[in-house]
C-alpha positions as CSV (number, residue, x, y, z in Angstrom):
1,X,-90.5,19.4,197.3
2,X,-91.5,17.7,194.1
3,X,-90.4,19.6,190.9
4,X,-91.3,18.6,187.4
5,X,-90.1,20.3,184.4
6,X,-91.4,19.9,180.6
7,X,-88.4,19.8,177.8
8,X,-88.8,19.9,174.0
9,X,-87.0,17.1,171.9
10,X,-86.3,16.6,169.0
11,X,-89.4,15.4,166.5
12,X,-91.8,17.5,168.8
13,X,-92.2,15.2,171.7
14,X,-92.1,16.2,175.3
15,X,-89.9,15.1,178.1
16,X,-90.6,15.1,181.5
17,X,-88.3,15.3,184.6
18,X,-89.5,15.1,188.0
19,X,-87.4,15.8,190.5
20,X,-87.6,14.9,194.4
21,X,-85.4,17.5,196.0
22,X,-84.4,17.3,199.8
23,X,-82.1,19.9,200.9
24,X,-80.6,19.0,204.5
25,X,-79.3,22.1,206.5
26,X,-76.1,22.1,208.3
27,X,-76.5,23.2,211.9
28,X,-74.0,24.9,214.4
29,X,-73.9,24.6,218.3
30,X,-72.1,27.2,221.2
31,X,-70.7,25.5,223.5
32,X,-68.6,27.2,226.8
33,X,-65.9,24.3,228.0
34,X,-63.5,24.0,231.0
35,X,-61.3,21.5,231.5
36,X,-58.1,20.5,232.7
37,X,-54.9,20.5,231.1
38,X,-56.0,20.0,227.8
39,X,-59.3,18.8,225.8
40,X,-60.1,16.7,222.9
41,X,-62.9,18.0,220.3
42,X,-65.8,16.4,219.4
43,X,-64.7,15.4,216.3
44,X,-61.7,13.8,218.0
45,X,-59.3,15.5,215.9
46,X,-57.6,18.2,218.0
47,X,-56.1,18.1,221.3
48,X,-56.1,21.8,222.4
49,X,-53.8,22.7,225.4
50,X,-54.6,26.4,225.8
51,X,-57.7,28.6,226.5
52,X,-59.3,30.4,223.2
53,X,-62.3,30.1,220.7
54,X,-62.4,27.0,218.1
55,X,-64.1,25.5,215.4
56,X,-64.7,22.0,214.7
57,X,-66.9,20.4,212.4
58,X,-68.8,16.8,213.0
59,X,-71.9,15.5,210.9
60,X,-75.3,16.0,212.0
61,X,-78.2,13.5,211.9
62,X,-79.0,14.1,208.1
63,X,-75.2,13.9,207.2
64,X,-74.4,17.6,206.8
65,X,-71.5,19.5,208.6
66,X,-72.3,21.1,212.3
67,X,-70.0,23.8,213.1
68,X,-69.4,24.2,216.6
69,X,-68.0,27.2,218.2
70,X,-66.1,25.9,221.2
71,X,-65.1,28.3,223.9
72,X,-62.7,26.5,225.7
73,X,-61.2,27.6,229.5
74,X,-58.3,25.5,229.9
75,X,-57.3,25.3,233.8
76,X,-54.1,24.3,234.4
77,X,-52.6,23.6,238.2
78,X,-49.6,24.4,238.8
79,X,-48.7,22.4,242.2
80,X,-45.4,23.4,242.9
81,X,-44.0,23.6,246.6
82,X,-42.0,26.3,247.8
83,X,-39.6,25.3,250.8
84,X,-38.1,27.3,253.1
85,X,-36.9,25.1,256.0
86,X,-39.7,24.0,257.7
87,X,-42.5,26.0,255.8
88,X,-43.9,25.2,253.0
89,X,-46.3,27.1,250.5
90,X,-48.2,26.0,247.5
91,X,-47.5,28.2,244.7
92,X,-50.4,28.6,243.1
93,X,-52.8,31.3,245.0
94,X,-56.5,31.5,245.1
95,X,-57.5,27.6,244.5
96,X,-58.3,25.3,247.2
97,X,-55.6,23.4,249.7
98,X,-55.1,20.3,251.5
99,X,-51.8,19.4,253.4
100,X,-51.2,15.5,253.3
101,X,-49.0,13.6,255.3
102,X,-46.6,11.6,252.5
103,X,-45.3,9.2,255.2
104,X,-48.9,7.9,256.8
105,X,-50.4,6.6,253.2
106,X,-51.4,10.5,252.3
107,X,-53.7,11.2,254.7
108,X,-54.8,14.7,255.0
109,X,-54.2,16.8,258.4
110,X,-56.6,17.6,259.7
111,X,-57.0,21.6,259.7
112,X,-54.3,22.3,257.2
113,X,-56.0,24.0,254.2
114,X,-54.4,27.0,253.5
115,X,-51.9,28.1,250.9
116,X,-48.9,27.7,253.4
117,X,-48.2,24.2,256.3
118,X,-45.4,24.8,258.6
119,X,-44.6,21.4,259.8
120,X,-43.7,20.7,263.6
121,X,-42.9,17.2,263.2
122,X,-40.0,15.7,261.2
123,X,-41.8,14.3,257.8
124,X,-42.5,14.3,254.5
125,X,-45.5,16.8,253.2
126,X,-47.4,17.5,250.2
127,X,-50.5,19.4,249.1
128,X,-53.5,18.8,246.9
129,X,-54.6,21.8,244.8
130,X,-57.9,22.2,243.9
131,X,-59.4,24.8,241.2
132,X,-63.0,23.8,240.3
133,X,-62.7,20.2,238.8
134,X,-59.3,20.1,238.4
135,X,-56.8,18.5,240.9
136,X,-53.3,18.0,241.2
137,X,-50.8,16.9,244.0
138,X,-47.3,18.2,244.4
139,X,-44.3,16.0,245.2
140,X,-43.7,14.9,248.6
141,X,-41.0,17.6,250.3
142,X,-38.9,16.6,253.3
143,X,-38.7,18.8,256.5
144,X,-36.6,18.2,259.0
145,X,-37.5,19.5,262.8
146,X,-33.9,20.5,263.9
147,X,-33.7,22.2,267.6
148,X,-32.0,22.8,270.7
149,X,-34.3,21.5,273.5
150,X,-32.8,18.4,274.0
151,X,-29.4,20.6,274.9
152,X,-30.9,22.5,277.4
153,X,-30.9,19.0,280.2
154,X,-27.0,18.8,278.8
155,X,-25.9,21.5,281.2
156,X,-22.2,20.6,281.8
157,X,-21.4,20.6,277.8
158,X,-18.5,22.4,276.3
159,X,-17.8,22.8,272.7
160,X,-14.1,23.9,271.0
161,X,-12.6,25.4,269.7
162,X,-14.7,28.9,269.3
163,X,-14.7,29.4,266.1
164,X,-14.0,26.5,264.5
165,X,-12.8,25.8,261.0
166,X,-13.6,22.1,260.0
167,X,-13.9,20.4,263.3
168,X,-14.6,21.1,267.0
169,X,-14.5,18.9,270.1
């Protein structure tokens, strides 16, 4: 508004001062964040790496502070492989799975989405983990297909001695 007000001087004269006051507000703003591995406030002045509740402070329109309350959901995949011979299982439980084939350009197989891919062909294997937006892929993890079958035509073969301690015929 516009505020005038009357002051006595010296030699009985009257000063005036009008004032034209504008007082600008500061405003504040919830906001409910997830992300993936870490996020960057608005202000651009934080990193945060862990799920919680923070402030952060930008200027609004009329050059005032904005407080925002940010509550922040960090996700963070974890897309580690367990291997036990020739099974393998994501680590992570209760996200979202896809088996890849490392050695034909990463393509996915076809029917392998759950938590654990036991492999029947020599190869390397990963898996993509999925938990809402965030994905991450594991390293690639060797199996080899090791078996007897091919034996079984070799009827007449011997091996000795029985036991043996660091070579056998």
């Amino acid at each position: 508004g516009v505020y005038q007000e009357v002051f006595d001087t010296a030699g009985e004269c009257d000063s005036v001062v009008t004032v034209n006051l504008t007082i600008h507000l500061s405003t504040t703003a919830d906001l409910s964040v997830t992300a993936c591995d870490s996020y960057l406030s608005p202000s651009a002045g934080e990193v945060w790496m862990e799920s919680g509740i923070y402030l952060d402070t930008i200027a609004n329109e009329a050059g005032c502070d904005s407080i925002i309350t940010i509550e922040l959901s960090i996700i963070t995949i974890d897309a580690n492989v367990t291997q036990d011979e020739t099974l393998l299982t994501a680590d992570m439980a209760g996200v979202t799975y896809q088996w890849i084939d490392c050695d034909n350009g990463n393509q996915p197989i076809v029917g392998e989405i759950s938590q654990q891919f036991s492999a029947s062909v020599t190869g390397n294997y990963a898996v993509i983990v999925t938990s809402g937006d965030c994905v991450d892929t594991s390293a690639c993890y060797n199996v080899i297909i090791v078996g007897t079958k091919d034996l079984q035509l070799l009827s007449d073969l011997k091996l000795y001695p029985n036991p043996a301690s660091d070579h056998f015929i």
